[in-house]
CHARMM-style PDB file with segment names, atoms N, HN, CA, C and O in Angstrom:
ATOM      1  N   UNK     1     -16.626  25.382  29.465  1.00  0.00      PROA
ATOM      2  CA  UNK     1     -15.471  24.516  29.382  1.00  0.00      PROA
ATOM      3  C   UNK     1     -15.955  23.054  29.343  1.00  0.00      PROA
ATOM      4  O   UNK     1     -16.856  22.576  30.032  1.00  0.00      PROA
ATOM      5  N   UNK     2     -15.253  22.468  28.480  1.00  0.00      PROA
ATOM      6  HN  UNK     2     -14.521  22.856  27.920  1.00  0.00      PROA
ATOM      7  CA  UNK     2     -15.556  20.668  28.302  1.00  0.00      PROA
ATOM      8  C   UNK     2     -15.535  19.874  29.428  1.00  0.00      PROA
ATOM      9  O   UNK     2     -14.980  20.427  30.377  1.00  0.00      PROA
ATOM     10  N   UNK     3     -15.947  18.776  29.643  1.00  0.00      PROA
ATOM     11  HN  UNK     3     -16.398  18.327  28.872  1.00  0.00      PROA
ATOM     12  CA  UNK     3     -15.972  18.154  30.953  1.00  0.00      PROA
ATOM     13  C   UNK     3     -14.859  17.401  30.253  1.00  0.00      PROA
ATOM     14  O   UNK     3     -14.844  17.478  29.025  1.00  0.00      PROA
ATOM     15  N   UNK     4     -13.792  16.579  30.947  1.00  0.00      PROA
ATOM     16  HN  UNK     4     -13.804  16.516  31.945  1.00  0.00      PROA
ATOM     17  CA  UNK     4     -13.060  15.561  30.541  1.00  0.00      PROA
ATOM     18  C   UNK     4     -13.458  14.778  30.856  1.00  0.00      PROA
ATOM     19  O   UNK     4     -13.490  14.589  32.072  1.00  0.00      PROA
ATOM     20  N   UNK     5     -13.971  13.903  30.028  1.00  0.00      PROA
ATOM     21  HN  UNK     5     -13.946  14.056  29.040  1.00  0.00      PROA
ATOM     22  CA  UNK     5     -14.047  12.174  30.630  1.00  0.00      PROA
ATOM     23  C   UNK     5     -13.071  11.170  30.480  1.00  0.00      PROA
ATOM     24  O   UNK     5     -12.142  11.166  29.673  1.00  0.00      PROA
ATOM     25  N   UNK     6     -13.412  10.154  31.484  1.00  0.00      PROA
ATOM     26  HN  UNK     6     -14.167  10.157  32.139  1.00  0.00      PROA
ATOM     27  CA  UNK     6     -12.499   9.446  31.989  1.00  0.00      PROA
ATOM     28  C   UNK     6     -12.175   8.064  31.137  1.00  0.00      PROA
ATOM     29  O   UNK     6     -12.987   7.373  30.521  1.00  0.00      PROA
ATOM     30  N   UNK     7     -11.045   7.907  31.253  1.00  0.00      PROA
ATOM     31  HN  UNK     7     -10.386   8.468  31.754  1.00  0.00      PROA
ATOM     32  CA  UNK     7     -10.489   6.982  30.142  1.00  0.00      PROA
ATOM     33  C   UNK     7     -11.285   5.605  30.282  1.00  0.00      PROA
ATOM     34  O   UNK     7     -11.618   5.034  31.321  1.00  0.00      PROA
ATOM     35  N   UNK     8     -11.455   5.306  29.235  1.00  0.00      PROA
ATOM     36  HN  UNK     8     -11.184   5.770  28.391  1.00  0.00      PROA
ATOM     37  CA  UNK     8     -12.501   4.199  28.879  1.00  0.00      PROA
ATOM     38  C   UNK     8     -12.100   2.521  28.380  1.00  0.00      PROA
ATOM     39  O   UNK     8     -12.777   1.496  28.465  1.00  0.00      PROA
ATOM     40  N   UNK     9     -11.123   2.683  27.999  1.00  0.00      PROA
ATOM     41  HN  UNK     9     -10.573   3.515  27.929  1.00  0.00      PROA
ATOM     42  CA  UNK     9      -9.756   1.577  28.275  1.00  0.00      PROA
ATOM     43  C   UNK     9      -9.922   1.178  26.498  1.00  0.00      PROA
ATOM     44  O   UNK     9      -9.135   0.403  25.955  1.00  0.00      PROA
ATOM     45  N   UNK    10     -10.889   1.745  25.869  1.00  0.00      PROA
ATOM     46  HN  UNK    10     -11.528   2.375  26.310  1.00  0.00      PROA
ATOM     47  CA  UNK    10     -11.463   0.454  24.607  1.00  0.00      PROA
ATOM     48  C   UNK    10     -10.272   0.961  23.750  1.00  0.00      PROA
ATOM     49  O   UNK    10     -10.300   0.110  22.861  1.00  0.00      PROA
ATOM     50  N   UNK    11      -9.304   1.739  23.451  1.00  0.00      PROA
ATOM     51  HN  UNK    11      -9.281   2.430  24.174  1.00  0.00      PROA
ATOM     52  CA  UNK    11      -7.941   1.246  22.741  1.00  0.00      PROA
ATOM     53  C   UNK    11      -7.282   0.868  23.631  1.00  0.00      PROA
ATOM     54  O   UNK    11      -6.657   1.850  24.032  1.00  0.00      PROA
ATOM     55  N   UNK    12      -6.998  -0.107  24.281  1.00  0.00      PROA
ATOM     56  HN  UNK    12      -7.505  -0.904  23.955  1.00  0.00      PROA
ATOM     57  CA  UNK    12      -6.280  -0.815  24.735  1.00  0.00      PROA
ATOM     58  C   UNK    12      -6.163  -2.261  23.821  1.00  0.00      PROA
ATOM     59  O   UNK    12      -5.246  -3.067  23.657  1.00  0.00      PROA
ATOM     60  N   UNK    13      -7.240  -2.192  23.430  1.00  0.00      PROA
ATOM     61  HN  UNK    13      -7.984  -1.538  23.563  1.00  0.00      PROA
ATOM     62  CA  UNK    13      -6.934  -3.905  22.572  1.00  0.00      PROA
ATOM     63  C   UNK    13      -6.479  -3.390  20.899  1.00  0.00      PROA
ATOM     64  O   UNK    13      -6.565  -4.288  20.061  1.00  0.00      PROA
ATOM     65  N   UNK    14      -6.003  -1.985  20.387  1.00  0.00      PROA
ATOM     66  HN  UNK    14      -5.933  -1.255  21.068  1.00  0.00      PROA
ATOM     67  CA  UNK    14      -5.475  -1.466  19.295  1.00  0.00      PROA
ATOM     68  C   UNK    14      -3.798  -2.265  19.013  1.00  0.00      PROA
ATOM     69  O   UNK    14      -3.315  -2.832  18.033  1.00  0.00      PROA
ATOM     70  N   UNK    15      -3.248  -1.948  20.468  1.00  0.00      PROA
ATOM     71  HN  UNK    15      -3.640  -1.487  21.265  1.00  0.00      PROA
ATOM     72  CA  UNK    15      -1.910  -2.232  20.706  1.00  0.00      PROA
ATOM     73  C   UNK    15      -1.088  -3.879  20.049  1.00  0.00      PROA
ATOM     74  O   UNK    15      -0.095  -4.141  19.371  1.00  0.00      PROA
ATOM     75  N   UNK    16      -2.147  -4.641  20.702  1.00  0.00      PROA
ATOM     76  HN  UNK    16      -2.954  -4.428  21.252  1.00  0.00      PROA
ATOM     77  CA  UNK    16      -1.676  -6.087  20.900  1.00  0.00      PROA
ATOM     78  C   UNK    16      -2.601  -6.663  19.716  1.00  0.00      PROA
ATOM     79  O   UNK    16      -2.721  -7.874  19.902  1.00  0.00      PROA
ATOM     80  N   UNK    17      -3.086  -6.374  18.921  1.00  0.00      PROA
ATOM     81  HN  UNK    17      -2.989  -5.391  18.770  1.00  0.00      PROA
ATOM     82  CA  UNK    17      -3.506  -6.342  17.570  1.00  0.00      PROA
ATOM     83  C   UNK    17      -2.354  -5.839  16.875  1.00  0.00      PROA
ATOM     84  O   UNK    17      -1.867  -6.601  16.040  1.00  0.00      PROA
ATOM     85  N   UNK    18      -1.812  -4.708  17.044  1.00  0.00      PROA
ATOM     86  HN  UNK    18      -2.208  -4.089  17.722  1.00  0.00      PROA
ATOM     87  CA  UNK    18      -1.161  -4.232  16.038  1.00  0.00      PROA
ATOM     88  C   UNK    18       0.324  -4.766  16.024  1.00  0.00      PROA
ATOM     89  O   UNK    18       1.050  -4.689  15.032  1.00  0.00      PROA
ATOM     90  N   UNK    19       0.752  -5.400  17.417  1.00  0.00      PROA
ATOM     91  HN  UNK    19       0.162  -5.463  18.223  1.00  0.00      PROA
ATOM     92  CA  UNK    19       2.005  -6.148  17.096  1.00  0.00      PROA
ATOM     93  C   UNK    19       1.206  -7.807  16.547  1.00  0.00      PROA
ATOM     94  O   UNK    19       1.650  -8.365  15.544  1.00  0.00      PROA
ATOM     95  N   UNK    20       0.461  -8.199  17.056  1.00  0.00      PROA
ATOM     96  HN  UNK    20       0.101  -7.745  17.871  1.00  0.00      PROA
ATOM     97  CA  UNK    20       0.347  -9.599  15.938  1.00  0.00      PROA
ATOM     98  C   UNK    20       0.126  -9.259  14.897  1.00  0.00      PROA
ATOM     99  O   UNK    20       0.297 -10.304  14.269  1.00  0.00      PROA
ATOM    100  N   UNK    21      -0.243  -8.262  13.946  1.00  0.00      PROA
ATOM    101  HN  UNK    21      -0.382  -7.413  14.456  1.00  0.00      PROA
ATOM    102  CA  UNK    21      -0.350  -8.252  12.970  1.00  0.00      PROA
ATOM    103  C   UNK    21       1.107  -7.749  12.087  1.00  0.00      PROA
ATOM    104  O   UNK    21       1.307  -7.784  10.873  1.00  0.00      PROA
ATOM    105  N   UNK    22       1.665  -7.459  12.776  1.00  0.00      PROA
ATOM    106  HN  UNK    22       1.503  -7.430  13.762  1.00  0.00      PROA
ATOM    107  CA  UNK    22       3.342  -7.183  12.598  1.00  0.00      PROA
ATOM    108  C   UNK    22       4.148  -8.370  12.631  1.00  0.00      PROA
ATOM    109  O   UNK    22       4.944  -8.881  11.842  1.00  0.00      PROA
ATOM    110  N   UNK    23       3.714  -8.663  13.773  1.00  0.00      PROA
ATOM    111  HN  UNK    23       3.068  -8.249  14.414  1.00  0.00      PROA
ATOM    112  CA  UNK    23       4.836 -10.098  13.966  1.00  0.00      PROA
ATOM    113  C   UNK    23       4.349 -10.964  12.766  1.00  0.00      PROA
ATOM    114  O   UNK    23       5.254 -11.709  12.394  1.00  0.00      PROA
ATOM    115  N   UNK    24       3.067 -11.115  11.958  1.00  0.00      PROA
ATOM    116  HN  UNK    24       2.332 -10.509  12.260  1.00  0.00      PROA
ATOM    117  CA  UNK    24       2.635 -12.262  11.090  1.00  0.00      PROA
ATOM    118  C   UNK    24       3.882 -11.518   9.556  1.00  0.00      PROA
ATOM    119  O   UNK    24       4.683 -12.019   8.765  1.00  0.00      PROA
ATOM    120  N   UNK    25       3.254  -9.840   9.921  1.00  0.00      PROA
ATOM    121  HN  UNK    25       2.604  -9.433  10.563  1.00  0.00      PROA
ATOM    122  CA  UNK    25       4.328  -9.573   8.680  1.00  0.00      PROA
ATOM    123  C   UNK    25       5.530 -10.305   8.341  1.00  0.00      PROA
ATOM    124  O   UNK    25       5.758 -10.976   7.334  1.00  0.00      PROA
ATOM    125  N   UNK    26       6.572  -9.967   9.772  1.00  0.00      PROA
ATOM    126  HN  UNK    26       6.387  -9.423  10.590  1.00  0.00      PROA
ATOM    127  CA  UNK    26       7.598 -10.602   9.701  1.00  0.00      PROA
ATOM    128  C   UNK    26       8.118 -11.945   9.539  1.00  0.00      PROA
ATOM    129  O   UNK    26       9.130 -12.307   8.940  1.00  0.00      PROA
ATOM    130  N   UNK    27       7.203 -12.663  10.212  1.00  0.00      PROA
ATOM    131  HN  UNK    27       6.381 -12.369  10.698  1.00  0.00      PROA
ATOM    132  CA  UNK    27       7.175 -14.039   9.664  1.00  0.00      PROA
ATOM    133  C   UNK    27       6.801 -14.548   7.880  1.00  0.00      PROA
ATOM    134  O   UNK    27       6.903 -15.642   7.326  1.00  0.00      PROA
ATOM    135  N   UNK    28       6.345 -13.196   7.373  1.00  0.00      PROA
ATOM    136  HN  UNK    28       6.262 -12.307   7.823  1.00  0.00      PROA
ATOM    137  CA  UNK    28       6.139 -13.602   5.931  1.00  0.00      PROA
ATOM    138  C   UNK    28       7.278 -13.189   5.040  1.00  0.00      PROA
ATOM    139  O   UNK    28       7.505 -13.622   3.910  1.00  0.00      PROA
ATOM    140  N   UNK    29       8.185 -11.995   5.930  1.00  0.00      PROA
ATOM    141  HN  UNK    29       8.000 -11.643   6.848  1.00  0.00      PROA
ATOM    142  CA  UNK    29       9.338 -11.754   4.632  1.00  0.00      PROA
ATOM    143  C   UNK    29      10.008 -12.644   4.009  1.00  0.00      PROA
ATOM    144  O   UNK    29      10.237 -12.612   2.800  1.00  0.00      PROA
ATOM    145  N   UNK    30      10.492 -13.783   5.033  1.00  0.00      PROA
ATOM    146  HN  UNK    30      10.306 -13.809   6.015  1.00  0.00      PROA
ATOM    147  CA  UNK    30      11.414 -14.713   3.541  1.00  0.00      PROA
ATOM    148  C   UNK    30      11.086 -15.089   2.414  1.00  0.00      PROA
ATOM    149  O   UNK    30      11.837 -15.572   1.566  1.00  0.00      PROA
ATOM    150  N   UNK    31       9.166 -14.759   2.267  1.00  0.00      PROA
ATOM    151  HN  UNK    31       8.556 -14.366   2.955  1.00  0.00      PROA
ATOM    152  CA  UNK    31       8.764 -15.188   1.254  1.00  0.00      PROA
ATOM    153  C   UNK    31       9.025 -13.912   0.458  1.00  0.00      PROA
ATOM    154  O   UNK    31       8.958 -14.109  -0.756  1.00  0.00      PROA
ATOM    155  N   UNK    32       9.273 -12.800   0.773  1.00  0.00      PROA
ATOM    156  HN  UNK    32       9.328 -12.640   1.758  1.00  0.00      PROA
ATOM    157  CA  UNK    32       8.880 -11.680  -0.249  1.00  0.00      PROA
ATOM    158  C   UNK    32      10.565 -11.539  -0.649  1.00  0.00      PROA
ATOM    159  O   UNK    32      11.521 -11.627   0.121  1.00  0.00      PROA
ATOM    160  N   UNK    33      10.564 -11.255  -2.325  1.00  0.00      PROA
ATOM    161  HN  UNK    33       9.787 -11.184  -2.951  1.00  0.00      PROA
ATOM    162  CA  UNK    33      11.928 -11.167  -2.888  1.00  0.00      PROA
ATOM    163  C   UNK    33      12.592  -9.530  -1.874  1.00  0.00      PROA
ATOM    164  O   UNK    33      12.105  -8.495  -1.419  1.00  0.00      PROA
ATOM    165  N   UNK    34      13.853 -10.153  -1.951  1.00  0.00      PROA
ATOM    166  HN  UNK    34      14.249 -10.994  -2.320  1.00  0.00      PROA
ATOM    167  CA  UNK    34      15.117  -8.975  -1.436  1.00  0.00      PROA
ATOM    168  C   UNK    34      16.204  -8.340  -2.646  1.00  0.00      PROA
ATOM    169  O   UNK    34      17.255  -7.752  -2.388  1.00  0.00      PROA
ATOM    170  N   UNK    35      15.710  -8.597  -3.896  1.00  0.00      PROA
ATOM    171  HN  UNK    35      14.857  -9.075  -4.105  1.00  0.00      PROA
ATOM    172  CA  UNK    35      16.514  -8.156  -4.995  1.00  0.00      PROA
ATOM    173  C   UNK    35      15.727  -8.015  -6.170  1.00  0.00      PROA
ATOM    174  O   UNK    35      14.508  -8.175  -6.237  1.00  0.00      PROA
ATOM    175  N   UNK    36      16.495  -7.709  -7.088  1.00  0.00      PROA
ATOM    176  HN  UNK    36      17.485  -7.579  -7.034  1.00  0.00      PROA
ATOM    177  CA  UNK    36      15.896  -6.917  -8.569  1.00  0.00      PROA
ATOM    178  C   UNK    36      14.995  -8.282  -8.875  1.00  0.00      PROA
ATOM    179  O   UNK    36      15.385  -9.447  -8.801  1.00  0.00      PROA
ATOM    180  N   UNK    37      13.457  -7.715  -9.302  1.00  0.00      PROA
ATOM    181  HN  UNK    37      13.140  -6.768  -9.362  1.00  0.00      PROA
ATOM    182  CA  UNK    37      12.753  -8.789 -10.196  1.00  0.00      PROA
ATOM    183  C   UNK    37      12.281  -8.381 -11.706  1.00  0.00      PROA
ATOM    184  O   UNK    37      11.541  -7.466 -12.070  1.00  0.00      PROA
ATOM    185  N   UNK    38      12.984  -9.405 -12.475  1.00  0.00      PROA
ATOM    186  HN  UNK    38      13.585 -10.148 -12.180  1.00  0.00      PROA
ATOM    187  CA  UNK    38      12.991  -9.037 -14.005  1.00  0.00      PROA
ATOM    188  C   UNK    38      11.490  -9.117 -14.614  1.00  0.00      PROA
ATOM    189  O   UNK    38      11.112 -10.251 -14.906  1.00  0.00      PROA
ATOM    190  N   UNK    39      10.934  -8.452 -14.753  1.00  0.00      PROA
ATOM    191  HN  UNK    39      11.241  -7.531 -14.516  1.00  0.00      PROA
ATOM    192  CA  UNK    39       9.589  -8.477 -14.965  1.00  0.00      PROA
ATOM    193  C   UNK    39       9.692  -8.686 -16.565  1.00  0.00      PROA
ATOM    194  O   UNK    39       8.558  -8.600 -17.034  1.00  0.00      PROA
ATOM    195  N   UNK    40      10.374  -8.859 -17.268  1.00  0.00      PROA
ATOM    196  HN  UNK    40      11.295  -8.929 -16.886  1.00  0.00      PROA
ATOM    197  CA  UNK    40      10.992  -9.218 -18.883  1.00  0.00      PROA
ATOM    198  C   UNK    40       9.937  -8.339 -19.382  1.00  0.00      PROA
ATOM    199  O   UNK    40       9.762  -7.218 -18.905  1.00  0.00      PROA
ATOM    200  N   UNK    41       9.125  -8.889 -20.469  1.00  0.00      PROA
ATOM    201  HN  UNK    41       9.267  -9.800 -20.857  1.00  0.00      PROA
ATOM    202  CA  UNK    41       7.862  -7.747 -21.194  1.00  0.00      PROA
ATOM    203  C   UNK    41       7.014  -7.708 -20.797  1.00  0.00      PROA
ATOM    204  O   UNK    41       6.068  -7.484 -21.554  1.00  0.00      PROA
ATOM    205  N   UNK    42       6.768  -7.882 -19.456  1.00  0.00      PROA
ATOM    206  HN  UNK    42       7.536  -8.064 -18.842  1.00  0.00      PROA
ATOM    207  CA  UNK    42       5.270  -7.717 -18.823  1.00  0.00      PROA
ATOM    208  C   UNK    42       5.218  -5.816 -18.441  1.00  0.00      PROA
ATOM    209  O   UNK    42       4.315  -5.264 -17.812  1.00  0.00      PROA
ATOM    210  N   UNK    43       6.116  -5.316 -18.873  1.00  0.00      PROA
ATOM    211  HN  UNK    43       6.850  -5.764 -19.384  1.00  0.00      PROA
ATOM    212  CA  UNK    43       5.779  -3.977 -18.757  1.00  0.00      PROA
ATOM    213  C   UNK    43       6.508  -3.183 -19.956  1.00  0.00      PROA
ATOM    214  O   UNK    43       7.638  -3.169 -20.443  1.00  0.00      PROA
ATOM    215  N   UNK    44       5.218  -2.496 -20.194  1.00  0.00      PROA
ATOM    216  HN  UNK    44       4.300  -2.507 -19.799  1.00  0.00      PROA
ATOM    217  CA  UNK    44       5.644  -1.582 -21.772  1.00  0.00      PROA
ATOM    218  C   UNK    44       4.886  -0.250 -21.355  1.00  0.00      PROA
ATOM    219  O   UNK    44       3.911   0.196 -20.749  1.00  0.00      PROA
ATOM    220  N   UNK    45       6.427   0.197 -22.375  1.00  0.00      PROA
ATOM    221  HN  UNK    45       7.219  -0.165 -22.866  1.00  0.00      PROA
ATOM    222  CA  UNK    45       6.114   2.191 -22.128  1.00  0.00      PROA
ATOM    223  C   UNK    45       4.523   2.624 -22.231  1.00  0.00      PROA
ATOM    224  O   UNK    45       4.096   2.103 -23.261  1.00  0.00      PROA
ATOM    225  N   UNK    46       3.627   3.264 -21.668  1.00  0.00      PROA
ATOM    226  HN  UNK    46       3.975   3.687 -20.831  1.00  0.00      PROA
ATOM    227  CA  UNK    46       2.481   4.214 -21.994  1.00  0.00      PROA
ATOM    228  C   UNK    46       2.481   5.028 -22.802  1.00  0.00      PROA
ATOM    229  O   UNK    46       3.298   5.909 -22.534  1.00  0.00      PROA
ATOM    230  N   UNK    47       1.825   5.224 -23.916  1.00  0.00      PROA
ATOM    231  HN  UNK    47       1.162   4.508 -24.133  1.00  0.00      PROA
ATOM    232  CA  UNK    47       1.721   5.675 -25.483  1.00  0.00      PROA
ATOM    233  C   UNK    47       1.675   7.511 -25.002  1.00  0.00      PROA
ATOM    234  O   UNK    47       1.122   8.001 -24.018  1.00  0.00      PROA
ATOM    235  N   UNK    48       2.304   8.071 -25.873  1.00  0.00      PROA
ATOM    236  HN  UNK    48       2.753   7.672 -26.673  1.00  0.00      PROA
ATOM    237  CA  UNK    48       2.682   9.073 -25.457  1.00  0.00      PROA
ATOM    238  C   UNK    48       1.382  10.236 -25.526  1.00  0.00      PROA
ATOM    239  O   UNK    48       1.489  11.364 -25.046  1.00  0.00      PROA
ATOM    240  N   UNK    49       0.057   9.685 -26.269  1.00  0.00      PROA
ATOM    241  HN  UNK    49      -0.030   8.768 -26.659  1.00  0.00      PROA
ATOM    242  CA  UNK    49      -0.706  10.264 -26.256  1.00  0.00      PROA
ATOM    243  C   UNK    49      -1.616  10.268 -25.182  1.00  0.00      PROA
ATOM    244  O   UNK    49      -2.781  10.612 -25.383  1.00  0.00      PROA
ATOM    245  N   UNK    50      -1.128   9.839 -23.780  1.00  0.00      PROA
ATOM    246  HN  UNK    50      -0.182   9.560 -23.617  1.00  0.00      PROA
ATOM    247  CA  UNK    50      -1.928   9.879 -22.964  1.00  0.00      PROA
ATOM    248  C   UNK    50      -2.762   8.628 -22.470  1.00  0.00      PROA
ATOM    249  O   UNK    50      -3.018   8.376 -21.293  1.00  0.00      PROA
ATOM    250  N   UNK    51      -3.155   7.856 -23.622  1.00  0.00      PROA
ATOM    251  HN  UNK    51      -2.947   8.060 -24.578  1.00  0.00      PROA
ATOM    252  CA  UNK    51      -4.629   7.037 -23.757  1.00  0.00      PROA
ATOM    253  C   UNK    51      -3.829   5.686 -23.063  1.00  0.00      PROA
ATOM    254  O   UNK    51      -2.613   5.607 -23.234  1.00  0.00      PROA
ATOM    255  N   UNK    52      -4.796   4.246 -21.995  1.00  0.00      PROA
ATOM    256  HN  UNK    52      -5.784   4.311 -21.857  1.00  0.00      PROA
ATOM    257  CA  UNK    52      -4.460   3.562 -21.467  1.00  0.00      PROA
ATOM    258  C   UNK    52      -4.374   2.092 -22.438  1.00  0.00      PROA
ATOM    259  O   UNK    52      -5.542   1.795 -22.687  1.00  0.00      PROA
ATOM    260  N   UNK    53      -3.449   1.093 -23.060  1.00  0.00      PROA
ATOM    261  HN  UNK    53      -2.500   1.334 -22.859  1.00  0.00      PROA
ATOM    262  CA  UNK    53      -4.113   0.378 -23.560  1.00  0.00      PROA
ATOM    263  C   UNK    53      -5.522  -0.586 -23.418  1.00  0.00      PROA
ATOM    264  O   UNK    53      -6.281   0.027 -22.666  1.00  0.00      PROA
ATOM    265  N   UNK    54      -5.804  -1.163 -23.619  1.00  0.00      PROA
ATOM    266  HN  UNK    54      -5.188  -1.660 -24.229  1.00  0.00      PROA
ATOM    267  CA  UNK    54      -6.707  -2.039 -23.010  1.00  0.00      PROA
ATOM    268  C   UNK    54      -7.979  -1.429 -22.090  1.00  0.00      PROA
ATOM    269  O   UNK    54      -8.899  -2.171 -21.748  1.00  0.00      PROA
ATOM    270  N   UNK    55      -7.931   0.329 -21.636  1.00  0.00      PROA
ATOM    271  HN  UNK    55      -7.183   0.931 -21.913  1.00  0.00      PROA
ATOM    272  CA  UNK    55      -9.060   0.514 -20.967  1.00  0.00      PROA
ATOM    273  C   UNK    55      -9.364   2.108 -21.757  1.00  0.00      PROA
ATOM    274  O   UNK    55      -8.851   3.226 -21.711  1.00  0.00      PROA
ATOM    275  N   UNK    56     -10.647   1.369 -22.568  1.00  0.00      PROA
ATOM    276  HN  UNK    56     -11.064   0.461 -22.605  1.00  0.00      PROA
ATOM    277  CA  UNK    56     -10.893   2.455 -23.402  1.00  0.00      PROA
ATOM    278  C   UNK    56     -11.830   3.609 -22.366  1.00  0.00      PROA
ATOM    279  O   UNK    56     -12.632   3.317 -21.479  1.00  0.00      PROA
ATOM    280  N   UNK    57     -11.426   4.911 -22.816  1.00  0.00      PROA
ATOM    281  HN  UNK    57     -10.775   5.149 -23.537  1.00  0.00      PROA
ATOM    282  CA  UNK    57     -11.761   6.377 -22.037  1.00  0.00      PROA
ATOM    283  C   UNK    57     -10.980   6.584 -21.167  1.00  0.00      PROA
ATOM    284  O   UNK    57     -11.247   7.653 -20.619  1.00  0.00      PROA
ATOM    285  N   UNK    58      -9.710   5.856 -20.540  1.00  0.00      PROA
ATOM    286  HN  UNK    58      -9.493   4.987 -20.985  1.00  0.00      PROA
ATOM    287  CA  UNK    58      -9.013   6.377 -19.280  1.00  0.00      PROA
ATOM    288  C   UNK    58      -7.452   6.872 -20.144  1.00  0.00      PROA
ATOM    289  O   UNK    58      -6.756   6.517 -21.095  1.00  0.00      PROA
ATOM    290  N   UNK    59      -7.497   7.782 -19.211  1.00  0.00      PROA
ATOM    291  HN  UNK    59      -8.062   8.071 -18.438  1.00  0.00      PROA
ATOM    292  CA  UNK    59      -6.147   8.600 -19.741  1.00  0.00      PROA
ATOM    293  C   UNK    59      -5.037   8.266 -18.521  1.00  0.00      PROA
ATOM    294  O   UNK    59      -5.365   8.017 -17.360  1.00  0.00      PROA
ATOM    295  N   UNK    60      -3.961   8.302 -18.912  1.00  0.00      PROA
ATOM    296  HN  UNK    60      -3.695   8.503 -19.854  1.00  0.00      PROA
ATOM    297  CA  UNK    60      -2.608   8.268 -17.874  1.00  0.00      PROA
ATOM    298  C   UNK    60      -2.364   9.979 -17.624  1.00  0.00      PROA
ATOM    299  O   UNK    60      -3.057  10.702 -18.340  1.00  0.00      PROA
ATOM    300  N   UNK    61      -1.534  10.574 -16.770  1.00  0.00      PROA
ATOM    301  HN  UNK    61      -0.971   9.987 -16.189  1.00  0.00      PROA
ATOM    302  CA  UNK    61      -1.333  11.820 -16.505  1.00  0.00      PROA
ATOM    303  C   UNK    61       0.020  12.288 -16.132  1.00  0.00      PROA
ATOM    304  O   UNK    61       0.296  11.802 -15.036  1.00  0.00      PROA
ATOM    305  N   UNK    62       0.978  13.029 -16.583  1.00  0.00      PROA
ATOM    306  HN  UNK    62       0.754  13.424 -17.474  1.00  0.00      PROA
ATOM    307  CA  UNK    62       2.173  12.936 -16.245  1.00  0.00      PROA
ATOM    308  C   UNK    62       2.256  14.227 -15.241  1.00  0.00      PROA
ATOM    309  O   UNK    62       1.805  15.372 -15.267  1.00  0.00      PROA
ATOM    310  N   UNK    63       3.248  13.282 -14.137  1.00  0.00      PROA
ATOM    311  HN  UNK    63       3.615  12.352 -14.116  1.00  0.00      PROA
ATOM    312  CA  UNK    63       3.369  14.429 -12.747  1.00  0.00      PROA
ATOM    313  C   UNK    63       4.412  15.160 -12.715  1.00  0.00      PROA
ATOM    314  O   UNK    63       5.378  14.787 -12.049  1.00  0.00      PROA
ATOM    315  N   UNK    64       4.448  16.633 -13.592  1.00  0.00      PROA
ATOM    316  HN  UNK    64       3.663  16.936 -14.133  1.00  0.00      PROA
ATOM    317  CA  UNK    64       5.741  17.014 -13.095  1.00  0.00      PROA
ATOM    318  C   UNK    64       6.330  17.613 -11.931  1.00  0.00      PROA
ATOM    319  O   UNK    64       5.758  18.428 -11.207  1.00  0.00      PROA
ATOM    320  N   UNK    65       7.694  17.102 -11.753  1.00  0.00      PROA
ATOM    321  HN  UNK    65       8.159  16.440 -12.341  1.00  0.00      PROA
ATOM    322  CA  UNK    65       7.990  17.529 -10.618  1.00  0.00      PROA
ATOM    323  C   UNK    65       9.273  18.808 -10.835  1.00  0.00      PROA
ATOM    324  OT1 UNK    65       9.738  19.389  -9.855  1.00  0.00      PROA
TER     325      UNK     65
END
């Protein structure tokens, strides 16, 4: 049978890291949009043959669900 050892405290500093790094989130939303962004022609359909423009040998893959 395993010995249990005794708590070692070193996640204790996980916690209070992980709310400042939350709280900075929140302080950044007003910058991030809250509604539709028109991306106008910066996005065009993927050619139906698979192939990526601009990165020759990579293929796209369709996921059906």
């Amino acid at each position: 049978m395993p010995k249990i050892l005794p708590k070692s405290g070193a996640g204790r500093e996980v916690l209070p890291d992980l709310y400042a790094f939350l709280s900075r989130i929140v302080n950044l939303s007003p910058l991030f949009p809250n509604g539709p962004v028109d991306l106008g022609s910066s996005v065009l359909p993927l050619p139906e043959d698979g192939s990526i423009p601009h990165l020759p040998g990579w293929r796209w893959l369709r996921r059906r669900i």
